[in-house]
TORMAR-116060 format. One record per residue (C-alpha): x, y, z; chain. Coordinates in steps of 0.5 Angstrom, whole numbers, plus 2048, in hexadecimal, padded with zeros to 3 digits. Each point is the difference from the previous one (the first is absolute). Layout:
(rec (X, Y, Z), "A")
...
***
This chain:
(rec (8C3, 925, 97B), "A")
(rec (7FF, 7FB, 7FB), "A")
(rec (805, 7FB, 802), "A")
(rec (7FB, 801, 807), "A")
(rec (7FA, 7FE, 7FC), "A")
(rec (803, 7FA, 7FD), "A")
(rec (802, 7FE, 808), "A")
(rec (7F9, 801, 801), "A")
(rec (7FD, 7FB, 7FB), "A")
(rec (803, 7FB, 800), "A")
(rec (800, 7FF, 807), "A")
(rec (7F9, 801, 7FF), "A")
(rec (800, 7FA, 7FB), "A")
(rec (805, 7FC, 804), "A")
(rec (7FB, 800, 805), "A")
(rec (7F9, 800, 7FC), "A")
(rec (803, 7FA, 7FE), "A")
(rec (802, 7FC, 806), "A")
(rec (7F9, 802, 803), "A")
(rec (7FD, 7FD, 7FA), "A")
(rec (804, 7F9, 800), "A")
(rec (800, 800, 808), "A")
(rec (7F8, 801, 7FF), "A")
(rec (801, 7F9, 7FB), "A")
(rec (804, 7FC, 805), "A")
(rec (7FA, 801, 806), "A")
(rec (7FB, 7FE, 7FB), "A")
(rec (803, 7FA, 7FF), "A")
(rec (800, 7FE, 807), "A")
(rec (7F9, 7FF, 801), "A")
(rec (7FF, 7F9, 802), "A")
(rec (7FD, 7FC, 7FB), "A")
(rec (7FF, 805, 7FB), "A")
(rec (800, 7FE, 7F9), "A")
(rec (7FF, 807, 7FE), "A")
(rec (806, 801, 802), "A")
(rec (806, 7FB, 7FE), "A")
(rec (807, 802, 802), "A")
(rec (804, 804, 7FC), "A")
(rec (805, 7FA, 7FF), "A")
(rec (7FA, 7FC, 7FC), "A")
(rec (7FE, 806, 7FC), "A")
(rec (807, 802, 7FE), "A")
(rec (802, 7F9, 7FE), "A")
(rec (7FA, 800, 7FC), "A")
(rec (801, 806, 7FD), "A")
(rec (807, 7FD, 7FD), "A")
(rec (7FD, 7FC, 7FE), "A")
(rec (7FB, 803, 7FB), "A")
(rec (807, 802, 7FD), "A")
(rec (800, 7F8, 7FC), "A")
(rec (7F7, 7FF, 801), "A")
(rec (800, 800, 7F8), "A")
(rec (7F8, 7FF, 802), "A")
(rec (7FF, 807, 804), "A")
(rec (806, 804, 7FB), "A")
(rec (7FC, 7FE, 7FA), "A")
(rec (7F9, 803, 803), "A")
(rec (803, 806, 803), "A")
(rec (804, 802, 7F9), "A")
(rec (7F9, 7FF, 7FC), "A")
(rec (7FD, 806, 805), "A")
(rec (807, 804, 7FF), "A")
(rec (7FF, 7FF, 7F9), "A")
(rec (7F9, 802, 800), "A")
(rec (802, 806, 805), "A")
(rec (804, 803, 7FB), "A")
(rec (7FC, 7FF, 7FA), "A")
(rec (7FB, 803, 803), "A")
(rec (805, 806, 803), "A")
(rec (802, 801, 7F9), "A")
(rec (7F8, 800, 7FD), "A")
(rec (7FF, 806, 805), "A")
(rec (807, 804, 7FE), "A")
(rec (7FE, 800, 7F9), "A")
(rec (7F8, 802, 801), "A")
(rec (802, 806, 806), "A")
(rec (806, 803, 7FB), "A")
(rec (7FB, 800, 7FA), "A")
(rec (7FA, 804, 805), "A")
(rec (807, 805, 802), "A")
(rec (802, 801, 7F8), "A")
(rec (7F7, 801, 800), "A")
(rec (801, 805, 805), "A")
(rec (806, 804, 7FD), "A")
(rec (7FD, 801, 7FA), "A")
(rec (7F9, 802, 804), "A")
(rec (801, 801, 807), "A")
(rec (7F8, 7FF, 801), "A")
(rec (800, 7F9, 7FD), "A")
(rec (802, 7FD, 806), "A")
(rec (7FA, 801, 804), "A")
(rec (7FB, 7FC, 7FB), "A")
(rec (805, 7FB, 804), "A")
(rec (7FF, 802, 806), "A")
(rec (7F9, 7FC, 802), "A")
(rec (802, 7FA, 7FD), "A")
(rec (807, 801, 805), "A")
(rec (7FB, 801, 806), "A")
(rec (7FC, 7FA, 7FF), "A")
(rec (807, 7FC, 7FF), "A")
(rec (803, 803, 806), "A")
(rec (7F9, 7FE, 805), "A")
(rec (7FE, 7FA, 7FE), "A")
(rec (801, 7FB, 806), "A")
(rec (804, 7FA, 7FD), "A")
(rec (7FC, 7FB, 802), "A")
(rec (7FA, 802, 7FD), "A")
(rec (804, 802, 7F9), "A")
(rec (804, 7F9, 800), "A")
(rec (7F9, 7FC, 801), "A")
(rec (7FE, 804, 7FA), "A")
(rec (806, 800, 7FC), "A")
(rec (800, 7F7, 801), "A")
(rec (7F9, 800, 7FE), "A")
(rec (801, 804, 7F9), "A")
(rec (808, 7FE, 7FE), "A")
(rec (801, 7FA, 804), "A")
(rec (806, 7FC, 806), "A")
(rec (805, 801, 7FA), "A")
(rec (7FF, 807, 7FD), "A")
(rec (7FC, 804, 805), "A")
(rec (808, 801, 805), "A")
(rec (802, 804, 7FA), "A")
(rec (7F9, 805, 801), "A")
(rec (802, 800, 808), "A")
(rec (806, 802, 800), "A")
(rec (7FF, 806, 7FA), "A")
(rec (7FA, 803, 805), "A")
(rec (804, 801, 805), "A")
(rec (808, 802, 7FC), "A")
(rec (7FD, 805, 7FB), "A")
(rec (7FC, 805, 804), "A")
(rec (807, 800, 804), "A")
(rec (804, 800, 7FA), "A")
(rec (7FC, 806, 7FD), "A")
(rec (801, 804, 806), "A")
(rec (807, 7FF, 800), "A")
(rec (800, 802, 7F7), "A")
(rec (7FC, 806, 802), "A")
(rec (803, 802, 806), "A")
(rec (808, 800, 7FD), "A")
(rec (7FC, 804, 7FA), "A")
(rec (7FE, 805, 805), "A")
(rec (807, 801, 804), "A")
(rec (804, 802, 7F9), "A")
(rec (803, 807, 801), "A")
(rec (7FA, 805, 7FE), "A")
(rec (807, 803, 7FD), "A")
(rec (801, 7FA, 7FC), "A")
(rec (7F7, 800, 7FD), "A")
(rec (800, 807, 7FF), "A")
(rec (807, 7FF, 7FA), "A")
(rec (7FC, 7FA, 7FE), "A")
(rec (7FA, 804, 7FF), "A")
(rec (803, 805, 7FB), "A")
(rec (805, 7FB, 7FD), "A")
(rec (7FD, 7FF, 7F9), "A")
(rec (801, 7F8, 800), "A")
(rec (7FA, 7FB, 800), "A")
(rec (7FE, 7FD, 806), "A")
(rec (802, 7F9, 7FF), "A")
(rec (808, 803, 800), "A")
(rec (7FE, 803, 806), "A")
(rec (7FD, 7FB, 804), "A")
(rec (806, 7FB, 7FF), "A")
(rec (805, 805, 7FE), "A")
(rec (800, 804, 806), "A")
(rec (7F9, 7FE, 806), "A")
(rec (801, 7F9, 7FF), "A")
(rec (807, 800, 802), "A")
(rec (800, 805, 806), "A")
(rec (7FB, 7FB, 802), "A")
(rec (803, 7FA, 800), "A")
(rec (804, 7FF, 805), "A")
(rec (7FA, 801, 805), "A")
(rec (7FB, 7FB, 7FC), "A")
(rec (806, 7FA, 7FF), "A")
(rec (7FF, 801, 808), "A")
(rec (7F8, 800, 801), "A")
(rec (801, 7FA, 7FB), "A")
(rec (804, 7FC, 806), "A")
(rec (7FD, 802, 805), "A")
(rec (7FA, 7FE, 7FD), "A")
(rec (803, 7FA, 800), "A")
(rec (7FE, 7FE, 808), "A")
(rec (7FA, 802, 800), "A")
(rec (7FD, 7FD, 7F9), "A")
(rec (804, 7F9, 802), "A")
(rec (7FB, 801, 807), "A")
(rec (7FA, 800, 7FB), "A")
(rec (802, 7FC, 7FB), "A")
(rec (802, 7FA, 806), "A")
(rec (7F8, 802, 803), "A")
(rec (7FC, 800, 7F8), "A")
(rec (804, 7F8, 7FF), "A")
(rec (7FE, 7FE, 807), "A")
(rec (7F8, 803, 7FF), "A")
(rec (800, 7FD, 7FA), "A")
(rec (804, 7F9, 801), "A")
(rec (804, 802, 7F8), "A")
(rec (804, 7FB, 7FE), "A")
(rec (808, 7FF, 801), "A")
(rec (800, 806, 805), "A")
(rec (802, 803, 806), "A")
(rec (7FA, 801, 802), "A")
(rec (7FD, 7F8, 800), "A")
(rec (807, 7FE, 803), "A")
(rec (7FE, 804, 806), "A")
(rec (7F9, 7FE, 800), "A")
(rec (802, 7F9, 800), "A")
(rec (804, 801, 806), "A")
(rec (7FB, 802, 803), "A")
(rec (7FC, 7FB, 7FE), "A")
(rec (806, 7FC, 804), "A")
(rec (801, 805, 806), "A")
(rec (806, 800, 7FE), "A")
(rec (802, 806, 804), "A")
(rec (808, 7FF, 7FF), "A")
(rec (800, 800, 7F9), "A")
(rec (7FB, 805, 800), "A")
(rec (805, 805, 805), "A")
(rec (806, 7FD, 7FB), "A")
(rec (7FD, 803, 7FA), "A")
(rec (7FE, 806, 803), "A")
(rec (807, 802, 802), "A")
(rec (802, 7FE, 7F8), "A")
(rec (7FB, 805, 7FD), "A")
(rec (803, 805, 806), "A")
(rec (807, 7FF, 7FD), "A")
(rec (7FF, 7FF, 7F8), "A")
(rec (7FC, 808, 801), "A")
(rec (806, 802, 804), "A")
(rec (805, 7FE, 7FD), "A")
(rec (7FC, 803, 7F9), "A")
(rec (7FF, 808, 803), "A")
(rec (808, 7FE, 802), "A")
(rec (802, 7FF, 7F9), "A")
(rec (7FB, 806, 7FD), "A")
(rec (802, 805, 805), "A")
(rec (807, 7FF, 7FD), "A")
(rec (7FE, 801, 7FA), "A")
(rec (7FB, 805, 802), "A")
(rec (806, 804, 802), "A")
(rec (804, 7FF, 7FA), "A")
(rec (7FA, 803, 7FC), "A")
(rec (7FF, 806, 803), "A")
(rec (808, 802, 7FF), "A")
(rec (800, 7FF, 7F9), "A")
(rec (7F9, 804, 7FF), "A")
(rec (802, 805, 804), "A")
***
């Protein structure tokens, strides 16, 4: 049964792929359509991203922008989970400034943000609006999964609530955050590419695209957007390993 179900997927993601590049092919055989260059110019382009110094430069400045921000966001949601180990209710003070951070549309939020911190700092507040209420939910989420038979020796184990939380909680629940983290990734690189573009910061990602823009050059454009795709593609391949190995070694 199981070796079934394997057929089955991948015979569905063999097809699902073929479709999706024969769906590429037939877009580039619209006569005279520059938004649909062929597959040969873009990919030959994208190659050579490899040796543009002036496009690795700008797109590892929003990396780095990126991870800070990640980094910034797991350290505030693991300070509200310990908060909220010590006293569960404390977490809903938090809940209206989360609600607030979760529907505010981007659009208006960044032309707010660029108007209080600026082109250069107002990325970082972007990216913080959108990750840190995911990555609080995933904190409180992972909280809430640990065996009830686990919290209830905890609750009579005469220890403080520091040596619990990092001892015990913080342990059982890492593996699932260390991934929340990653997948984060795809999604903060999306807003963190928008807040530059909106703002036109320098010495990022987001005014390159902007200046291609700009240039209409749509083969750089298709270029650097199989680029992202790979760079998020190959770093959720490399922490699913990892995220693998954890949840062995915390078992």
């Amino acid at each position: 049964m199981m070796i079934s179900t394997a057929r089955y997927k991948i015979l569905f993601f063999i097809s699902g792929s073929l479709t999706f590049f024969l769906i590429l092919f037939l877009l580039t055989q619209f006569p005279g359509g520059f938004l649909f260059p062929s597959l040969f110019d873009v990919l030959t382009r994208f190659f050579s991203l490899f040796s543009d110094t002036t496009f690795l430069t700008k797109f590892f400045m929003t990396i780095l922008r990126l991870f800070l921000c990640l980094l910034m966001a797991f350290f505030f949601a693991l300070l509200l989970s310990y908060l909220r180990a010590i006293k569960r209710e404390t977490s809903d003070f938090f809940t209206p400034f989360l609600i607030f951070l979760k529907c505010s549309p981007l659009a208006i939020l960044s032309v707010y943000l660029f108007l209080i911190f600026g082109a250069n700092q107002g990325p970082y507040f972007i990216i913080l609006s959108v990750i840190f209420p995911i990555m609080v939910e995933a904190f409180f989420t992972a909280q809430d999964e640990i065996p009830m038979g686990i919290k209830q020796e905890l609750a009579i184990t005469n220890v403080s609530t520091f040596f619990k939380y990092f001892q015990v909680i913080f342990p059982l629940m890492f593996p699932y955050l260390f991934m929340s983290f990653i997948m984060s990734f795809g999604l903060g690189l999306k807003v963190a590419v928008m807040g530059e573009y909106l703002m036109q910061t320098p010495r990022s990602f987001g005014a390159y695209i902007y200046d291609i823009r700009s240039n209409l050059d749509i083969v750089t454009l298709l270029a650097s957007l199989i680029f992202c795709i790979a760079f998020t593609l190959i770093l959720e391949g490399i922490s699913k390993f990892f995220f693998n190995i954890l949840k062995k070694n915390y078992r």
